[in-house]
C-alpha positions as CSV (number, residue, x, y, z in Angstrom):
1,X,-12.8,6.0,-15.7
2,X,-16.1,6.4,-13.7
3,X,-17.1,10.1,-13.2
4,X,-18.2,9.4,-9.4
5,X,-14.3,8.1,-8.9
6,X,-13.0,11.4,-7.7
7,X,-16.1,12.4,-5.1
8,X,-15.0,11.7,-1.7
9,X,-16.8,9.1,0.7
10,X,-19.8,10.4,2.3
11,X,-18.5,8.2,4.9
12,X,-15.9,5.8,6.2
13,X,-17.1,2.3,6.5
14,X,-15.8,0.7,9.9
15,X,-12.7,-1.3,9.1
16,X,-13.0,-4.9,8.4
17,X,-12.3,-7.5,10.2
18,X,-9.2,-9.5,9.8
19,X,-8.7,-13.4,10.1
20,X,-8.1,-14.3,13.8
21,X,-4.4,-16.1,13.8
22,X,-4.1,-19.0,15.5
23,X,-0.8,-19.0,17.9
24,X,-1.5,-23.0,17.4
25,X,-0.9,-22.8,13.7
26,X,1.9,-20.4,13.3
27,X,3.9,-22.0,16.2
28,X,3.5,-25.5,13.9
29,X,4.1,-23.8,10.6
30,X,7.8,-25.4,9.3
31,X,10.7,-23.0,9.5
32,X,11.5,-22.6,6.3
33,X,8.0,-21.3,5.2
34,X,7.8,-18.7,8.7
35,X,10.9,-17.5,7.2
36,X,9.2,-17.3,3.8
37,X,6.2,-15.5,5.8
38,X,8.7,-12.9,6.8
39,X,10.4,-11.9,3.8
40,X,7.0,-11.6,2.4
41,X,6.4,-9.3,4.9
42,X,9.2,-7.5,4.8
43,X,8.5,-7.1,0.7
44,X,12.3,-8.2,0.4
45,X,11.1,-10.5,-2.2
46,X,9.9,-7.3,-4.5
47,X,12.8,-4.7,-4.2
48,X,11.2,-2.1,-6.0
49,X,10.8,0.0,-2.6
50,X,14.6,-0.7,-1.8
51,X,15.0,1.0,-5.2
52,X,12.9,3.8,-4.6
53,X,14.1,4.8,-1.5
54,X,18.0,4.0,-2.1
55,X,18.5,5.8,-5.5
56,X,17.6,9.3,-4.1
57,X,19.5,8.7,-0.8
58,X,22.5,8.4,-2.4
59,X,21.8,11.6,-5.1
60,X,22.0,13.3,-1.5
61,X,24.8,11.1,-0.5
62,X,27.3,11.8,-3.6
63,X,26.1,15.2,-3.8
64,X,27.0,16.1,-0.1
65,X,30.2,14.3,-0.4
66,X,30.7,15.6,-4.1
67,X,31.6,12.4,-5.5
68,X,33.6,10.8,-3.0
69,X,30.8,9.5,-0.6
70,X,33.3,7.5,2.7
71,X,32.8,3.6,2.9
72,X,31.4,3.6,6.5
73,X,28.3,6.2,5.5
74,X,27.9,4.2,2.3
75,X,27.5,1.2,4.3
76,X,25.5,2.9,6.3
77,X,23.4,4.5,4.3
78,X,22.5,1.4,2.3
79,X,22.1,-1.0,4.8
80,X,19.4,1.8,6.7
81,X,17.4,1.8,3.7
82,X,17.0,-2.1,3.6
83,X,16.3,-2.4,7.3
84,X,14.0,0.8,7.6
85,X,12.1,-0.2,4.4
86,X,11.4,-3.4,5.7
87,X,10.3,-1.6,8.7
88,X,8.3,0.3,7.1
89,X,6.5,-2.7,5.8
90,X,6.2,-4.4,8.4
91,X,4.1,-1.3,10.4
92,X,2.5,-0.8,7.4
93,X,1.0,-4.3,7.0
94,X,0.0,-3.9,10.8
95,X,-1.9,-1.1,10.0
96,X,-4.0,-2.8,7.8
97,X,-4.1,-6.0,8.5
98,X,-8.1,-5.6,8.7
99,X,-8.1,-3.8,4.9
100,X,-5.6,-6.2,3.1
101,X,-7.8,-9.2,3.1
102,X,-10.5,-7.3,0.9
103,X,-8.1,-6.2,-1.7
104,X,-7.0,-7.7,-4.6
105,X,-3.5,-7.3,-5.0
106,X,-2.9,-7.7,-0.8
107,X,-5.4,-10.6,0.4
108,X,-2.2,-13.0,0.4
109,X,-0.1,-11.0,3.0
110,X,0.8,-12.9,5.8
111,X,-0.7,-11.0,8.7
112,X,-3.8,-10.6,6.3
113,X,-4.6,-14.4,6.5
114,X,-3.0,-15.1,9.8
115,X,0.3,-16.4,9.3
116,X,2.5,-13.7,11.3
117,X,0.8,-12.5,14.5
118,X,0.1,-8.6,14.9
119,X,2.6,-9.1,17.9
120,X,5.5,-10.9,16.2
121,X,5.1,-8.2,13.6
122,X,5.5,-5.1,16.1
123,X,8.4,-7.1,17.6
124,X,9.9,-7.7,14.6
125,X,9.5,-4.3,13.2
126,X,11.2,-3.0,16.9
127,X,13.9,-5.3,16.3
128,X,14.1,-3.5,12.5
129,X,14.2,-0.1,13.9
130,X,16.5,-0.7,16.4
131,X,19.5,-2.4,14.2
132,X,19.3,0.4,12.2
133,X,19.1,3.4,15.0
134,X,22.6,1.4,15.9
135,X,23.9,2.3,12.2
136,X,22.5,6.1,12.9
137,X,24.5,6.2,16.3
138,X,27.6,5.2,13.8
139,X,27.4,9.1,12.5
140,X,27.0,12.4,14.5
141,X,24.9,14.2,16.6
142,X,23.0,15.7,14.3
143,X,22.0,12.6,11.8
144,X,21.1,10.6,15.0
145,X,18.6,13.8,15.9
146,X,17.2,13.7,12.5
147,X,16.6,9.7,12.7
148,X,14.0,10.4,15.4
149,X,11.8,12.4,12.8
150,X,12.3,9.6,10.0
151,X,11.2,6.6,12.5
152,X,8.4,9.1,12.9
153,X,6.8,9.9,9.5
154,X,7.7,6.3,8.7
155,X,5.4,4.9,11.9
156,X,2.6,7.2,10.6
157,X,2.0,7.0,7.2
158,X,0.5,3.9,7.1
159,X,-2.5,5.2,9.2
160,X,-2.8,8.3,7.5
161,X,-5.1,6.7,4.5
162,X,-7.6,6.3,6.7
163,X,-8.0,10.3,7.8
164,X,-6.5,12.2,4.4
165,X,-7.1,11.6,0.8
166,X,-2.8,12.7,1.0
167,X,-1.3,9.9,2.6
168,X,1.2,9.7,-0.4
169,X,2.5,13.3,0.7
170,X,3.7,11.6,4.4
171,X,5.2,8.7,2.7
172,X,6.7,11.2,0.3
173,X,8.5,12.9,3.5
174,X,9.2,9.4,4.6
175,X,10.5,8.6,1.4
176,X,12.9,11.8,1.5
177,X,14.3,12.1,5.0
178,X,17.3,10.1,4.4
179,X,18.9,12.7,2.0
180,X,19.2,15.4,5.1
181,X,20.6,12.7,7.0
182,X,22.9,11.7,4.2
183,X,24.5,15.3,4.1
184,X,24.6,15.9,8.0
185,X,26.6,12.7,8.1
186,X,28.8,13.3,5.3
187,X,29.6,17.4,6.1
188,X,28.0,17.6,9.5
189,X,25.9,20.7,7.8
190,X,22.4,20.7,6.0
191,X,22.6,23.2,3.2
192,X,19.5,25.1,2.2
193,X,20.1,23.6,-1.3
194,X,19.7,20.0,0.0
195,X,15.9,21.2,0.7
196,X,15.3,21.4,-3.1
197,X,16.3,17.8,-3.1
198,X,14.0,16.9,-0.4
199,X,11.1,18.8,-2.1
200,X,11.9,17.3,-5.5
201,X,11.8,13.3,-3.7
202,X,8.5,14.3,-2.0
203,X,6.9,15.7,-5.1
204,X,8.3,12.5,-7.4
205,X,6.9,9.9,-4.3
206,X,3.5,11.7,-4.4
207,X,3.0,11.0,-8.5
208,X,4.3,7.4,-8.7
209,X,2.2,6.4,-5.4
210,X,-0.5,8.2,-7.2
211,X,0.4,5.3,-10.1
212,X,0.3,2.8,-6.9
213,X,-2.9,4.3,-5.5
214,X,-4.9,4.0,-9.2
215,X,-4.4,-0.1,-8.9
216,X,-6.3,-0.2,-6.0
217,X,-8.8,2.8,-6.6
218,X,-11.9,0.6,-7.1
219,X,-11.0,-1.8,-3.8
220,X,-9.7,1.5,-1.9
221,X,-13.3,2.9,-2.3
222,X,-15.5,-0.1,-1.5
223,X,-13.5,-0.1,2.1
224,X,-13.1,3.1,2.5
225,X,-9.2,3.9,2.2
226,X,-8.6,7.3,1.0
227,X,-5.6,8.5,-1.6
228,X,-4.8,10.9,-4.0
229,X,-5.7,8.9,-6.8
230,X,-9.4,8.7,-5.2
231,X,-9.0,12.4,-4.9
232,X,-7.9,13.4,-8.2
233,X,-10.2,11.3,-10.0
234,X,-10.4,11.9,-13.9
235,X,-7.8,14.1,-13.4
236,X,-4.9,11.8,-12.0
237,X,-2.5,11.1,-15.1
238,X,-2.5,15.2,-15.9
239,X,-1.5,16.4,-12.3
240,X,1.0,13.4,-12.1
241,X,2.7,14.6,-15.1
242,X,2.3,18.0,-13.6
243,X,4.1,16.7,-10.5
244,X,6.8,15.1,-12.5
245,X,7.6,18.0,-14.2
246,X,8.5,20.2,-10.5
247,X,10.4,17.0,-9.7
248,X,12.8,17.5,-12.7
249,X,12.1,21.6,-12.1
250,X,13.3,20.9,-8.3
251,X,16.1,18.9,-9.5
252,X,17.5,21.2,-12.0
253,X,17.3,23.8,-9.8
254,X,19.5,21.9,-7.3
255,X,21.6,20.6,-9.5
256,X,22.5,24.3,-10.5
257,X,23.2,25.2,-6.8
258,X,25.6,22.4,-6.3
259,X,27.7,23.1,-9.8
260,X,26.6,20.3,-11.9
261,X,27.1,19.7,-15.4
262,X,25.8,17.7,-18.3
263,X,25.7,14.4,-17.2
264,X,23.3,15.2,-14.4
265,X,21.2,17.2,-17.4
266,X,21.0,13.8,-19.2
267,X,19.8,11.7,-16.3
268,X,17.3,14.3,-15.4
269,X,16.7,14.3,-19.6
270,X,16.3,10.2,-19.4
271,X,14.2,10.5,-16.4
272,X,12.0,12.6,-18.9
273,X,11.8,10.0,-21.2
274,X,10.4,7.2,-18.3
275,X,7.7,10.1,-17.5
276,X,6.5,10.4,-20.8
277,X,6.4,6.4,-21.1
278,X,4.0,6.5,-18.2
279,X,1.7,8.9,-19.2
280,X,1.4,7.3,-22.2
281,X,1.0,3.6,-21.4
282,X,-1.6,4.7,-18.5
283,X,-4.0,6.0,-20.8
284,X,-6.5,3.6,-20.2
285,X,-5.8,3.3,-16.9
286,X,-5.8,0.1,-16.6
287,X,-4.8,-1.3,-12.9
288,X,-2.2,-3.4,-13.8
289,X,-0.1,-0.6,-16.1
290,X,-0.5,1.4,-13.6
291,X,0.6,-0.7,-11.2
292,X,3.8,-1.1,-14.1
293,X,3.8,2.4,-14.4
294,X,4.4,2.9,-10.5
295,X,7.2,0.3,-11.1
296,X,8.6,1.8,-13.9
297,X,9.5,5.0,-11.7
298,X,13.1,3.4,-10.3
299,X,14.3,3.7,-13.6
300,X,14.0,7.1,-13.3
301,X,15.7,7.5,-10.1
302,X,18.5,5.2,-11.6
303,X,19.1,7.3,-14.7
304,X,19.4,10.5,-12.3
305,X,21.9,8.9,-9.8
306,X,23.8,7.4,-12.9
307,X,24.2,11.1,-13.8
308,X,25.5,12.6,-10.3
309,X,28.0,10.0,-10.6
310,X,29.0,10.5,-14.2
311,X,29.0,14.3,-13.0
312,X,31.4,13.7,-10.5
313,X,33.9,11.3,-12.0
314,X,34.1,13.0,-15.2
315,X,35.9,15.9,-13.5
């Protein structure tokens, strides 16, 4: 890795400029492929981000309702992380609409090269936000107040890159405010306990987005995008092992306040395992293992979730 990779920019190159859409064009584009457009823009075509925010909502969700999580918060709970996710990628791709054209791995988006206005996207990512604030108003009081905090750190992440090299720390909170949600709408309480979880989610989210952030370094820093893999430079695969090891720390110390056993030890043991696979095969640091690394990190989150609900249903 280039020694000069971790020196922040001297300064911020103006953003560039973005393809023009033509209301013409879209308007005449066939159904089928605006429909395409939007599932490409709402990244349900690559589920990894479902996966990422789902599995530790529901470690919150079967914790709070130790085991026996009710249908209607289930439901809920996993329809809210589709629709806000997409959300989330939808105002994310607004954001930088004017970046993604110059990168790589983005130049294809739709409202990159045109094919989705920046208006039918805010429109479509209001319509987003407000199906799922009707699944919120499903719960109590209290969930519905919290919902107004996630719809925030979810609407500013995506402009955060361009004023902090720790934009992966917002979408780690971003990332993370389900799980109070999850208990205050399965007890109606928010136990200081459930905090460790939160911490232990944000931590994880900032090392794998770090495994995001390294596929992009070298396009990130010709337009001037800032991230913690920019900031940590030669130094990125130590302090995301680092990082992973307080997530499993957080988590164990959780899982001790809640009264769980052995099968939530070998989850967070198996989750181990994956950490240690992505140290390895990043040595090199190559952009596209990383970019498998990053992916690699559901697996994790799976093997943990398997073991709150082995926990619970082995009692």
């Amino acid at each position: 890795m280039k020694k000069n990779a971790s020196r922040p920019l001297d300064r911020r190159p103006a953003a560039p400029r973005g393809p023009e859409p033509s209301a013409r064009v879209i308007a005449t584009r066939p159904r089928s492929e605006r429909i395409r457009d939007f599932v490409q823009l709402t990244r349900l075509d690559r589920p990894i981000g479902i996966y990422l925010l789902l599995w530790p909502t529901l470690w919150a969700l079967w914790i709070a309702a130790e085991g026996v999580p009710s249908l209607k918060n289930l439901v809920i709970f996993v329809l809210g992380v589709v629709l806000m996710r997409s959300a989330g990628c939808v105002i994310n791709d607004f954001a930088d609409r004017n970046f993604d054209g110059h990168v790589a791995r983005t130049k294809n988006r739709p409202l990159a090269t045109g094919r989705i206005s920046p208006k039918e996207a805010l429109l479509f990512f209001a319509v987003l936000v407000l199906i799922s604030f009707g699944l919120v108003l499903c719960t109590n009081a209290t969930t519905v107040w919290l919902s107004f905090g996630a719809l925030g750190v979810a609407a500013l992440y995506p402009f955060m890159k361009r004023y902090t090299y720790y934009p992966q720390a917002v979408l780690g909170a971003a990332f993370s405010w389900g799980m109070p949600m999850a208990f205050t709408a399965e007890t109606g309480e928010l136990p200081a306990a459930a905090w460790l979880l939160f911490i232990a989610n944000v931590i994880w989210t900032v090392g794998y987005d770090t495994y995001y952030a390294m596929a992009d370094r070298e396009d990130d820093l010709k337009i001037g995008v800032k991230s913690t893999a920019i900031l940590f430079g030669d130094a990125d695969r130590v302090i995301i092992a680092t990082l992973q090891g307080l997530t499993l720390l957080c988590l164990a110390l959780a899982g001790g306040r809640f009264g769980l056993g052995l099968p939530f030890y070998l989850g967070l043991v198996v989750a181990a395992g994956c950490f240690a696979w992505e140290f390895h095969v990043t040595r090199n640091r190559d952009p596209l293992v990383c970019f498998k690394a990053f992916l690699h990190n559901h697996w994790a989150g799976l093997a943990i979730l398997v073991g709150i609900i082995a926990d619970y249903g082995l009692r």
